[in-house]
RORODREN-35769 format. One record per residue: residue number from 1; x, y, z of N, C-alpha, C, CB in turn. Coordinates in steps of 0.001 Angstrom, whole numbers, plus 500000, padded with zeros to 6 digits. Glycine has a CB too. Example, Ala and Ser with C-alpha at 12.3 -4.5 7.8 and 13.67 -1.06 7.14 Angstrom:
BEGIN
  kollo     n_x     n_y     n_z    ca_x    ca_y    ca_z     c_x     c_y     c_z    cb_x    cb_y    cb_z
      1  513190  494310  507800  512300  495500  507800  513200  496700  507800  511308  495527  509046
      2  512850  497750  507080  513670  498940  507140  512900  500030  507870  514084  499402  505725
This chain:
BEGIN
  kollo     n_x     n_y     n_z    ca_x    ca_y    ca_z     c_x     c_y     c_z    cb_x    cb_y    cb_z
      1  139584  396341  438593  139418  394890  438644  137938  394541  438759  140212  394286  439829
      2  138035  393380  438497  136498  392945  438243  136313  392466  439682  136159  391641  436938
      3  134743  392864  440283  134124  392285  441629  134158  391166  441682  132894  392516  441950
      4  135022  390175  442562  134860  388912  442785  133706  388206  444143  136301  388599  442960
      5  132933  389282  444252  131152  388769  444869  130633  387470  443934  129675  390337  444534
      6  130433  386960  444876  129739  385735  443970  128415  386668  444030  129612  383811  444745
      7  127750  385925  443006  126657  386123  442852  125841  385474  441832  126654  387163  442809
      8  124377  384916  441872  123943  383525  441270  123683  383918  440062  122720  382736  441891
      9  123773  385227  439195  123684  385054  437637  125218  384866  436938  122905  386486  436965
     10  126170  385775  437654  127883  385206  436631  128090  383858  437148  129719  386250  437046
     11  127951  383518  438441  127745  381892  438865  126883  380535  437858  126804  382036  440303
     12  126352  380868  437383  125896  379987  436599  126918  379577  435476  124695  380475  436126
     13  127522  381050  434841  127993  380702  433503  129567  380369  433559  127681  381926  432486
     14  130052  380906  434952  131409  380160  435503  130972  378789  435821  132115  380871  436918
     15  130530  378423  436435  130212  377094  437094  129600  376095  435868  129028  377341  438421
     16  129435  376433  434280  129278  375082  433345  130168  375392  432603  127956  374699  432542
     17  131464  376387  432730  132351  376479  432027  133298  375573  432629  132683  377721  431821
     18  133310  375383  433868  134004  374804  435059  133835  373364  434725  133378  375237  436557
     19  132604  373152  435246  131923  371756  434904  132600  371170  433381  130049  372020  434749
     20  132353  371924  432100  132445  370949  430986  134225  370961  431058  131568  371549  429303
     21  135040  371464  431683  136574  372065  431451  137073  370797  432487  136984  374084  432067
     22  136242  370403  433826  136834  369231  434861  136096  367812  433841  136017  369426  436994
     23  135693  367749  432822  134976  366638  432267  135983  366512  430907  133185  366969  431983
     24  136769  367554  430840  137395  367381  429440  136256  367568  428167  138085  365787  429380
     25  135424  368044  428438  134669  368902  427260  134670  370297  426768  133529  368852  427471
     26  134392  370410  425381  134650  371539  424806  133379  371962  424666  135434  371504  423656
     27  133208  373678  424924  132135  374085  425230  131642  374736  423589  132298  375078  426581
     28  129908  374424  423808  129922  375316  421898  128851  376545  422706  128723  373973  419810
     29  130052  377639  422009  128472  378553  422359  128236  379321  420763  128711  380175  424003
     30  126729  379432  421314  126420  380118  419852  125884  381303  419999  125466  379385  418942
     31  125871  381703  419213  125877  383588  418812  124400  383186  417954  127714  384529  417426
     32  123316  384192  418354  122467  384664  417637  122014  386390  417808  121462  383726  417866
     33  120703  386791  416715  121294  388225  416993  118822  388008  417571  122447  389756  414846
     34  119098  388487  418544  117511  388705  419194  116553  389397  418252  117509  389688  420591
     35  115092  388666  417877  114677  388961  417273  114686  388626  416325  114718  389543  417362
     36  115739  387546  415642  116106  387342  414028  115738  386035  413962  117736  387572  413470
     37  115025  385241  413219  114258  386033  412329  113296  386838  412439  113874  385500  411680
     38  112934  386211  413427  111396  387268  413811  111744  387151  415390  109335  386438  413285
     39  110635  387797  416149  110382  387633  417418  110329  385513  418167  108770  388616  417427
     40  109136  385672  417520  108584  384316  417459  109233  383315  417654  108110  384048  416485
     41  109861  382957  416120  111291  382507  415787  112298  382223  416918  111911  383541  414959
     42  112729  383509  416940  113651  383673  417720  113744  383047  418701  113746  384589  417977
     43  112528  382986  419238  112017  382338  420915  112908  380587  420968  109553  382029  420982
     44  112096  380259  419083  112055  378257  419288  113257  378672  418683  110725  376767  418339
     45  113868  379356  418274  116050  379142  417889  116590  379396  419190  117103  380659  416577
     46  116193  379803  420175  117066  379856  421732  116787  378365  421858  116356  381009  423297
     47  115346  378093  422215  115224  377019  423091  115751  375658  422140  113579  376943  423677
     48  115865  375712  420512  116258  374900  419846  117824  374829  419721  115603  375056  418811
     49  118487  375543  420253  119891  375664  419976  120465  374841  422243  120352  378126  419307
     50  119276  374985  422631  119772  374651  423861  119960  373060  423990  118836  375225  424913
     51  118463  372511  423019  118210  371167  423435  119173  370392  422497  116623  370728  423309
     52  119890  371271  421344  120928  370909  420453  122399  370962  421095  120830  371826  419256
     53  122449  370950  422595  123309  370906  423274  124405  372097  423426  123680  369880  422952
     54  123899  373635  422617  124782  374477  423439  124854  374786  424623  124812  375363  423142
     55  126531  374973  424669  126593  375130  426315  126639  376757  426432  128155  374301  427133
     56  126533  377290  425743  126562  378788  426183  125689  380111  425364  128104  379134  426091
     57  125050  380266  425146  124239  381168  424021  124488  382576  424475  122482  380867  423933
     58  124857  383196  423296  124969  384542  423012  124189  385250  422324  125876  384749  422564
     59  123419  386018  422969  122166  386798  422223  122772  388301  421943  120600  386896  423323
     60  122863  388577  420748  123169  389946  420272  121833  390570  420386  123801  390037  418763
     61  122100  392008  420727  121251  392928  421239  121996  393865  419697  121472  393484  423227
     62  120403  393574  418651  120139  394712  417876  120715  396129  417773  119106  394869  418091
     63  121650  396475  416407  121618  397915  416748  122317  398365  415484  122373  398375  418221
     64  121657  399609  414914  121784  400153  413659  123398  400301  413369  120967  401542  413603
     65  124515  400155  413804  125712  400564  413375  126786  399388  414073  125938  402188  413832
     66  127039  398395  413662  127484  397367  413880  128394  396949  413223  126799  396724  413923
     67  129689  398025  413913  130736  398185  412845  131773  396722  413156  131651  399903  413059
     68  131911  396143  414202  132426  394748  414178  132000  393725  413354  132294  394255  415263
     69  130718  393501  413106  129912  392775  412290  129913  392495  410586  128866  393316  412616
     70  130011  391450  410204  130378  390889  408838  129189  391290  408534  130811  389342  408529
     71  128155  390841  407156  127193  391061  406578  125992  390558  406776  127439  390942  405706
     72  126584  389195  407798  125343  387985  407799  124958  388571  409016  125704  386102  407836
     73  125508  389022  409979  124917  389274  411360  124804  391022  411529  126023  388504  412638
     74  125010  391494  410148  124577  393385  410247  122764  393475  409351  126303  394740  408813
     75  123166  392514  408900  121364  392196  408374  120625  391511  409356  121131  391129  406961
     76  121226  390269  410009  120077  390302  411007  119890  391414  412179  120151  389043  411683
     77  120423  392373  412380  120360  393160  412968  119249  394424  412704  121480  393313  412981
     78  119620  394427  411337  118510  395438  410738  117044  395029  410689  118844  395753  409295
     79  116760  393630  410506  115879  393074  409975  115606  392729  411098  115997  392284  408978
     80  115969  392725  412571  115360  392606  414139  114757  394259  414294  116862  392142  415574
     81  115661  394726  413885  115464  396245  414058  114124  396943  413670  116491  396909  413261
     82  114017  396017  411793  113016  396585  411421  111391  396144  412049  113214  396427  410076
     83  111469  394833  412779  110920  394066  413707  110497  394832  415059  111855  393014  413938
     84  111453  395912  415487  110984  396790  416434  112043  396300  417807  109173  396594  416638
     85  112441  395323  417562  113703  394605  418810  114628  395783  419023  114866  393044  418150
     86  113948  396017  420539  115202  397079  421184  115901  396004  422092  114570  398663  422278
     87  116519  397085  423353  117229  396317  423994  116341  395343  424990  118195  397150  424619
     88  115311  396903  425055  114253  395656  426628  113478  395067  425762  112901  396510  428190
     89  113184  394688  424627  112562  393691  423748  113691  392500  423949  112327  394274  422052
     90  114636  392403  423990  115647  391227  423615  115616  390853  425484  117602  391857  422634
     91  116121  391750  426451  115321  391263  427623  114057  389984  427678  114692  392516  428020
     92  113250  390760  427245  111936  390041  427439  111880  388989  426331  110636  391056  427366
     93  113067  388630  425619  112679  387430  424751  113776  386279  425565  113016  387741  422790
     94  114552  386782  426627  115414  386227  427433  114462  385644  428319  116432  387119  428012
     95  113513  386547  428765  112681  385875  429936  111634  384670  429599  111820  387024  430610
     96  110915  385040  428608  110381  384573  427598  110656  382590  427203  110989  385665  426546
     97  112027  382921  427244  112527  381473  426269  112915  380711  427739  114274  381711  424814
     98  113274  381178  428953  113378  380252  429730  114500  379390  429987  112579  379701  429480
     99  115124  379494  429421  116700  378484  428999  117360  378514  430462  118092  379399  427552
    100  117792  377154  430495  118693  376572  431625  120053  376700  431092  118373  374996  432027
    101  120630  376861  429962  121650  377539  429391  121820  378443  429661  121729  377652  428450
    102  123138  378924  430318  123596  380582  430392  123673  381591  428696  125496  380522  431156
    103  123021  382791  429452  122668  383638  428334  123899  384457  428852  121012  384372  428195
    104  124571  385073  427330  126007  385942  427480  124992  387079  426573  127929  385150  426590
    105  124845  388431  427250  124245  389120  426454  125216  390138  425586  123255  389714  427217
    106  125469  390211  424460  126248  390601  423211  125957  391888  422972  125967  389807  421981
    107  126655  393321  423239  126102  394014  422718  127425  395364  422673  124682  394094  423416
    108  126953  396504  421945  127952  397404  421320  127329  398383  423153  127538  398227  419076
    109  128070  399755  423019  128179  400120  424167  127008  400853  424687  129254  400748  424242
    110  127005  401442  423095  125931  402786  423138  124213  402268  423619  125861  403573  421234
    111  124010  400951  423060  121953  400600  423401  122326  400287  425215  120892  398320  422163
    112  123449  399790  425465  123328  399403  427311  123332  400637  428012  124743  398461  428066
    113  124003  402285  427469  124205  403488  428312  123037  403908  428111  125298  404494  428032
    114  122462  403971  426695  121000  404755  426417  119607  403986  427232  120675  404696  424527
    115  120053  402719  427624  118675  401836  428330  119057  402370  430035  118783  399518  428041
    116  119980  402708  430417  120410  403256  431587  120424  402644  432658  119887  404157  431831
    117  121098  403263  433976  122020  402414  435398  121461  401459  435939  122321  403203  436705
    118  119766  401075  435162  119904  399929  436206  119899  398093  434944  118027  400173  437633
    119  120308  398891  433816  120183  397773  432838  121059  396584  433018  120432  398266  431527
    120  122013  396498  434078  122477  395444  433899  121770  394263  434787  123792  395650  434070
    121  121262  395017  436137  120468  394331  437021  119307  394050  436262  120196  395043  438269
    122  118778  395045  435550  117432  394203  434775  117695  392802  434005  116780  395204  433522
    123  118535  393116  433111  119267  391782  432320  119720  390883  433505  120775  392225  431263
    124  120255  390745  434137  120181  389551  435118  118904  388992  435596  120842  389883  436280
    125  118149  390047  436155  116630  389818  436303  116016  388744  435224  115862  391276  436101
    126  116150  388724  433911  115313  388285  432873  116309  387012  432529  114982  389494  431594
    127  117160  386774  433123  118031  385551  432878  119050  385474  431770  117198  384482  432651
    128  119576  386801  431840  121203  386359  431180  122231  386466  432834  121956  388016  429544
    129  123142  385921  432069  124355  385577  433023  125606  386264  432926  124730  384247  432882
    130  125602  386783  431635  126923  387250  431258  126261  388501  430325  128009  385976  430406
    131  127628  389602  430378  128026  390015  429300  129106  390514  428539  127537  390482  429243
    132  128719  391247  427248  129949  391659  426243  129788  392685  425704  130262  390857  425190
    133  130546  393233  425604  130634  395102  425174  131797  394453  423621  131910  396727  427070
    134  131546  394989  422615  132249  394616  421638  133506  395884  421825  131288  394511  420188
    135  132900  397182  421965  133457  398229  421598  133821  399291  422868  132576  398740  420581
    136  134301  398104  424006  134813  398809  425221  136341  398241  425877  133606  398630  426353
    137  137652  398564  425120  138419  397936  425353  138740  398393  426983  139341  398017  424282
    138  139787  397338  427290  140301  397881  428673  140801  398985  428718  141198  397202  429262
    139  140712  399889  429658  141369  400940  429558  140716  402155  429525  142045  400829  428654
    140  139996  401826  428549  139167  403167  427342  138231  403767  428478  137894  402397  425601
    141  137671  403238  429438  136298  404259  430023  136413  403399  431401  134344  404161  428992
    142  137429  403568  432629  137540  402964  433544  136486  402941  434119  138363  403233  434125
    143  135564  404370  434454  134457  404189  435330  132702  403076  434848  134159  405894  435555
    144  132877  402878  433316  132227  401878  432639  132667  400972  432947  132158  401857  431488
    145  133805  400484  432934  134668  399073  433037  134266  398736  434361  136444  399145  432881
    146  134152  399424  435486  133969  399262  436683  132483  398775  436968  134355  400439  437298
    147  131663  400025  436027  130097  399815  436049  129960  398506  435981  129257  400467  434921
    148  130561  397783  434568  130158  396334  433987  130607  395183  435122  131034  396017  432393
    149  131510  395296  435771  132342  394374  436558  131888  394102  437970  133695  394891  436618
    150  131192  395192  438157  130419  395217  439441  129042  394811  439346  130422  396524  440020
    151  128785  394502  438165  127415  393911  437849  127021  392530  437974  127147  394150  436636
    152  125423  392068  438506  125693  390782  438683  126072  389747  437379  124558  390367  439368
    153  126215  389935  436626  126760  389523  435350  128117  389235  435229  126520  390415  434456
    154  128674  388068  434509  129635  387973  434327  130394  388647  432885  129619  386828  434584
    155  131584  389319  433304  131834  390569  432326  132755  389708  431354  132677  392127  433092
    156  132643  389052  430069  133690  388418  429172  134276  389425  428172  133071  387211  428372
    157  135360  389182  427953  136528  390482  427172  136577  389757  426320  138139  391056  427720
    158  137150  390350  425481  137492  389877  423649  139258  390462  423806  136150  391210  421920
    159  139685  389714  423231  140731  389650  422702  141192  389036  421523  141221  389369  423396
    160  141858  390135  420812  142496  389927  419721  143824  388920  419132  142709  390978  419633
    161  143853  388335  417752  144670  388249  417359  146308  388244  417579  144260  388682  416937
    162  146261  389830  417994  147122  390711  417460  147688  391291  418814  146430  391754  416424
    163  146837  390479  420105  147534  391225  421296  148528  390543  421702  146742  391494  422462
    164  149189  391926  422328  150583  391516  423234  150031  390525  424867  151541  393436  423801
    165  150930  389564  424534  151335  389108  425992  150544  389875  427477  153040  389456  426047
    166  151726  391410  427385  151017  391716  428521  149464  392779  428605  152142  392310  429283
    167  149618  392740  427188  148080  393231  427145  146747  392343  427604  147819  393545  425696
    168  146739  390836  427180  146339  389486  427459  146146  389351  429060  147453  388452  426873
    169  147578  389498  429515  147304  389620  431178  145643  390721  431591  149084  390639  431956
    170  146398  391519  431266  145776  393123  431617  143899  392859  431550  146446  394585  430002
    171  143805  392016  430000  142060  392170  429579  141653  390958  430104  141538  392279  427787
    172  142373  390050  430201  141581  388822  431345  141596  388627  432960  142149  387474  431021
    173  142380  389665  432981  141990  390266  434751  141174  390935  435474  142645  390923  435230
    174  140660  391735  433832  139076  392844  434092  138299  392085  433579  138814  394475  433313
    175  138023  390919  433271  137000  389681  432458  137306  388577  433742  137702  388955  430423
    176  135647  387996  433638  135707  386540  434398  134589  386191  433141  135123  386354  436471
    177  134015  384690  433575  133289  384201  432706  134088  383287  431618  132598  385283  432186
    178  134804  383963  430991  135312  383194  429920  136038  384270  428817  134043  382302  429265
    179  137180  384022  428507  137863  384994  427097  137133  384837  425931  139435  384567  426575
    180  137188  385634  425006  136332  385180  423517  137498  385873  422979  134471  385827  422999
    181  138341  384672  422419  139594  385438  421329  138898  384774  420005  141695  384823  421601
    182  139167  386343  419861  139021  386417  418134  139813  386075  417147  138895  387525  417691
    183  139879  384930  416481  140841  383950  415420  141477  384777  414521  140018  382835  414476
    184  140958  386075  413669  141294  386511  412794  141230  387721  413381  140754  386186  411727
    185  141763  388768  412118  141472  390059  411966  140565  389960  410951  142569  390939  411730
    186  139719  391836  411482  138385  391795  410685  137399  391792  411073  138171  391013  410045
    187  135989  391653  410508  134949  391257  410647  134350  389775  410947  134631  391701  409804
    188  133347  389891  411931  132407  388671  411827  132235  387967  410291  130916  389189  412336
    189  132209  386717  410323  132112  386297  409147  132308  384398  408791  133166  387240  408516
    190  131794  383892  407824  132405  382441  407750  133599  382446  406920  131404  381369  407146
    191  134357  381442  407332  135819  381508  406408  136262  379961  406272  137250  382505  407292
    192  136980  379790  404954  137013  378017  404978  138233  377998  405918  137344  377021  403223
    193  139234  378572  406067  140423  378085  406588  140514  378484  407923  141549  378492  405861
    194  141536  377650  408981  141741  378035  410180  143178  378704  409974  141595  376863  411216
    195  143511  379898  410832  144510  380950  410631  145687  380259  410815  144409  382165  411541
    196  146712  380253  410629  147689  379490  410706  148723  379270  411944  148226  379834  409744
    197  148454  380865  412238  149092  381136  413498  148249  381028  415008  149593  382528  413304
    198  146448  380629  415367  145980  380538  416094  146760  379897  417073  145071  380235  415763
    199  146993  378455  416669  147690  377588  417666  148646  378432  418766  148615  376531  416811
    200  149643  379161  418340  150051  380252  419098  149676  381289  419983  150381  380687  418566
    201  148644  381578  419080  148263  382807  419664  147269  381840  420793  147445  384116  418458
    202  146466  381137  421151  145817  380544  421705  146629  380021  423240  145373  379647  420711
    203  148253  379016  422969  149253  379353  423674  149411  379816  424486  149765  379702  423396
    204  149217  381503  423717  150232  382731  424459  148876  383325  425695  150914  384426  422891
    205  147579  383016  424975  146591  383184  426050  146433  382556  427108  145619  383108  425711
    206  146813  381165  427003  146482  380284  427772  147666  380424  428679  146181  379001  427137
    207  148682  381129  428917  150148  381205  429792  149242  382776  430464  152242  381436  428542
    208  148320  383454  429886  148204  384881  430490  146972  384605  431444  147915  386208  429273
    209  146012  383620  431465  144887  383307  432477  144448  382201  432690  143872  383847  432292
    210  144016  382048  433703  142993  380558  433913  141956  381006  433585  142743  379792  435377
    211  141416  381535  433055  139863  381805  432690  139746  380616  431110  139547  384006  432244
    212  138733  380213  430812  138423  379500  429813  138930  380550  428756  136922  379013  429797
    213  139374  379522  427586  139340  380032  426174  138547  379889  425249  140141  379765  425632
    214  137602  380797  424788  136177  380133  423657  137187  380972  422545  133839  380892  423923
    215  136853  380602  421308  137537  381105  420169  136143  381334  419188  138816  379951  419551
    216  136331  382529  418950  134827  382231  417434  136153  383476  416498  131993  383381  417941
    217  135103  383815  415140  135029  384809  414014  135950  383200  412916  136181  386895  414431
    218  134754  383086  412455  134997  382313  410923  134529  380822  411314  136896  382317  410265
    219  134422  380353  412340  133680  379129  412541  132533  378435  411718  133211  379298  413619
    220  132486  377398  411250  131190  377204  410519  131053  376203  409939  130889  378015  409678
    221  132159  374834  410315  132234  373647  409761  133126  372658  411000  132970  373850  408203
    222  132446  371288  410937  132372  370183  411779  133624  370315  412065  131902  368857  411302
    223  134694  370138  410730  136066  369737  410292  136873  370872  411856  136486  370351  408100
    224  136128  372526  411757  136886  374139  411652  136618  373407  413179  136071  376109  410838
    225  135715  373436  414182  134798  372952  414929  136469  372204  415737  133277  371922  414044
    226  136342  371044  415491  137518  369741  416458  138696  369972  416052  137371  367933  416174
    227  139687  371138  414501  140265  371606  414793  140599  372577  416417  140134  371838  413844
    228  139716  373438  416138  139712  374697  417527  139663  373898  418376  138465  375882  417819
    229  138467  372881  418385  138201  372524  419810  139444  371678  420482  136815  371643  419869
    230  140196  371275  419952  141904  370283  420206  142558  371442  421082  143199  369867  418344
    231  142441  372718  420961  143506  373798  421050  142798  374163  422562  143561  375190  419610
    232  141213  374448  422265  140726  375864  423419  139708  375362  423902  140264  377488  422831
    233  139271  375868  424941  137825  375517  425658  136688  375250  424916  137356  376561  426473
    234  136729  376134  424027  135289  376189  423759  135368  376788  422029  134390  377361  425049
    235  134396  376589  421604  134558  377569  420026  133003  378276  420236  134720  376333  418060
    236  133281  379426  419393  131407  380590  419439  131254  380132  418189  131261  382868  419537
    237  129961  380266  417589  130108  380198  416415  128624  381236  416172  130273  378561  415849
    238  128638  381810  415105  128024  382948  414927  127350  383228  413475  128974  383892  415263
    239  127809  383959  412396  127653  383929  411291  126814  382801  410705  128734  384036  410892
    240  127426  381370  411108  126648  380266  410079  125694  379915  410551  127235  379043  409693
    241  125248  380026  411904  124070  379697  412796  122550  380994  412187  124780  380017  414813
    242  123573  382198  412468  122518  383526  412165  122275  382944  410543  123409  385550  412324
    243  123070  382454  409620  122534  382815  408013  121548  381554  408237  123896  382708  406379
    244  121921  380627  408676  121120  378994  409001  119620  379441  409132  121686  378048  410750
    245  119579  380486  410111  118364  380733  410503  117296  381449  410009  118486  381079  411345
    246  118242  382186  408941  117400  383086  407738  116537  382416  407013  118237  383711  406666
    247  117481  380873  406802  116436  379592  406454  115227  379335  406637  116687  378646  406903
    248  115632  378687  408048  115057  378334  408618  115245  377578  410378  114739  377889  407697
    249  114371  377746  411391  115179  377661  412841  115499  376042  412641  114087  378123  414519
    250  114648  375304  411955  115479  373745  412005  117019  373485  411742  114872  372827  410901
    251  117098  374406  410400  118286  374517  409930  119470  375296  410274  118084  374723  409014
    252  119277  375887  411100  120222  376458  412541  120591  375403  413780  119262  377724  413392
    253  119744  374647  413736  119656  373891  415143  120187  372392  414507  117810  373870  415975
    254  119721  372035  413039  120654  371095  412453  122278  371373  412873  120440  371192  410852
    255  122436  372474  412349  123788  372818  412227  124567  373043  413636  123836  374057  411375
    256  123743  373619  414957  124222  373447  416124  124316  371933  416486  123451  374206  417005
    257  123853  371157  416032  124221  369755  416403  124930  368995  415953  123516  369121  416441
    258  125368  369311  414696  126671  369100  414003  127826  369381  414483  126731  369660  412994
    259  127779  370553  415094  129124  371074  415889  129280  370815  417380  129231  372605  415785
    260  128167  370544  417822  128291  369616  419258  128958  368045  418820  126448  369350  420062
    261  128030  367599  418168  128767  366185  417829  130661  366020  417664  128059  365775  416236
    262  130618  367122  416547  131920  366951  416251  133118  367788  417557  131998  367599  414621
    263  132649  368366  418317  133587  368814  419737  133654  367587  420567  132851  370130  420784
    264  132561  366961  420668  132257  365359  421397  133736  364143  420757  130170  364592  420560
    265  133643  364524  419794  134808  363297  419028  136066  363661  419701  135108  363421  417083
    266  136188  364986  420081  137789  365041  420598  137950  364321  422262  138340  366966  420669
């Protein structure tokens, strides 16, 4: 089970999930990948995606084999990479940007074991609040699961599609912070349609925890946006923000304000 110590970095990102959920608001968090486009960049797309009213930012932590990842967010990865963005580079662009927004730090398993035991306290140190292991289901590595949960960080689980009921129980009991169910099967990616069966599956989550529901994978339009947001806490949105930004950071931060607006209408 996850450590229920308070403590003032997972406290932050419970406490405006809390806040926008007793206000009847839907939370937008956005997914970017550190470093992308550049360092620089990167810095004014945090602080531009904050003042564009996300409530939650997710900084992916760079890394050569990013087998969850669609195309738009395995290139910015490479292209942070080729930039030199490790893990304590994406740290220090956390500390860096300053954000009063909770930072959810995004990352596969292998760059958090290779940066070693005291990386999660450092990452709290530099001002994230949360994190995410893409590729650590429940179960799979109890004494990791434990590592992450006992950290001052708040530990958010992913859940699938495709899970059972009491599997749902099981992965939002080792998660606080917030669920991130994944809409589809597959890869990261933009998609025009919303799945048909979400409404359900969203449901069947919402009977397995009180923890918030954020929903991302295919997000990327106003319309996709106040659909989800009718159903779940919150929507991620990822893919269209990262290609936005390949642009240009205005045109990322256009588009984060498009999807605040349109969660606001519900």
């Amino acid at each position: 089970m996850v450590s229920t110590s308070a403590t003032t970095s997972s406290d932050v990102l419970t406490s405006r999930l809390a806040a926008l959920r007793e206000r009847g608001r839907r939370a937008l968090v956005c997914y970017v990948t550190a470093g992308h486009p550049d360092p620089a960049s990167s810095i004014a797309l945090l602080r531009g995606l904050e003042a564009a009213g996300a409530d939650v930012i997710e900084l992916g932590v760079p890394f050569s084999d990013p087998m969850a990842d669609g195309p738009v967010i395995q290139a910015s990865s490479q292209r942070a990479l080729e930039q030199g963005v490790t893990l304590d580079r994406t740290l220090e662009l956390i500390g860096e940007a300053r954000l009063a927004t909770p930072v959810v730090l995004f990352s596969y398993l292998n760059p958090l074991l290779a940066a070693g035991p005291t990386v999660l306290d450092r990452a709290a140190a530099s001002g994230a609040h949360g994190v995410l292991v893409t590729d650590l289901p429940v179960g799979a590595d109890p004494i990791r699961e434990q590592w992450f949960g006992a950290s001052p960080l708040a530990f958010v689980r992913l859940v699938a599609p495709t899970t059972p009921l009491e599997r749902m129980r099981d992965i939002a009991a080792h998660g606080s912070g917030f669920v991130y169910l994944i809409s589809r099967r597959g890869v990261t990616g933009m998609r025009s349609d919303v799945p048909a069966e979400l409404p359900a599956t969203i449901a069947r989550l919402r009977s397995a925890t009180t923890l918030p529901v954020c929903v991302g994978f295919g997000i990327s339009t106003s319309e996709q946006a106040r659909t989800i947001g009718r159903l779940a806490d919150g929507i991620v949105v990822g893919s269209a923000i990262v290609q936005a930004a390949s642009h240009s950071v205005d045109e990322a931060v256009q588009l984060a304000s498009e999807l605040r607006r349109a969660l606001d209408t519900i």
